[in-house]
N, C-alpha and C positions, 0 to 999 in steps of 0.2 A: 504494500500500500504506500501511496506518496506522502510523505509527512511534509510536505511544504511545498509551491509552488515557486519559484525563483525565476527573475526575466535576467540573462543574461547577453549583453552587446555581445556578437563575435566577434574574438579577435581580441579583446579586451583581456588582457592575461591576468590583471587583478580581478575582475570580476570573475572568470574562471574559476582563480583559485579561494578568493571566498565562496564561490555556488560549490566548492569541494568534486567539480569534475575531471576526475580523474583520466590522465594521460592515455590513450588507446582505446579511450569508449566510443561506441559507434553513434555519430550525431549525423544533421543534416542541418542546411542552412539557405538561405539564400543564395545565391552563384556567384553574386557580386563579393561575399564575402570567405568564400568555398578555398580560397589560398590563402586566409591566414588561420586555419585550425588542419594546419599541416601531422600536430601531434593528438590526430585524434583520427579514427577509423573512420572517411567522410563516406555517408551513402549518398544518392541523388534520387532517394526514395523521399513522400512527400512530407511524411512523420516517421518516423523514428524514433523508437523504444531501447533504452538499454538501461537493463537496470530500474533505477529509479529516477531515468532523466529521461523528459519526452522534449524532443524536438522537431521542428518543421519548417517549411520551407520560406515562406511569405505569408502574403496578405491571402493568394488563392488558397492556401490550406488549411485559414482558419478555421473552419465547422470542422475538418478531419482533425485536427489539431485539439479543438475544445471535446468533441468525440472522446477522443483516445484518453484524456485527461478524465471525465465523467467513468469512463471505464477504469483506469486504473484507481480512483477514489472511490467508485463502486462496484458495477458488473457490466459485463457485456449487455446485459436485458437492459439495463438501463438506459444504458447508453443507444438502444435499438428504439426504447420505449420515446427519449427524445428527439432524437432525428427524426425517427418516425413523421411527424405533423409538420418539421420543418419542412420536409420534402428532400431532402440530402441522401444521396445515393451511398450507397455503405460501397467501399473499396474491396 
């Protein structure tokens, strides 16, 4: 389960190392910012999970991004239960 939500700049290496993310975790980001998180496993998937750190790409991944966050603080149902009415296409 997530115990805290944390927004961290890429690239920011004090913010990094306060959000306590650790070297080789697999992230995703933006593209524009995708060369400077060289010490970390980048995917160009739109969210990405690892661990206890969810990240995403932009502005277009928000609903998958708040999704995946409803799921890891609750359940997959849940998280079906509210998209559901938004209309958002599950991935």
């Amino acid at each position: 389960m997530v115990s805290a939500i944390v927004v961290v700049a890429p690239g920011n290496e004090e913010m990094e190392a306060a959000a306590q993310i650790a070297n080789g975790s697999s992230v995703t980001s933006h593209p524009s910012v995708k060369d400077k998180l060289t010490h970390y496993n980048y995917r160009e998937e739109r969210v990405v999970v690892s661990g206890h750190l969810i990240t995403s790409r932009g502005p277009g991944t928000t609903f998958e991004f708040a999704l995946e966050i409803i799921k890891q603080l609750d359940s997959s149902q849940k998280a079906d239960q509210v998209a559901g009415p938004m209309l958002v296409l599950k991935s």
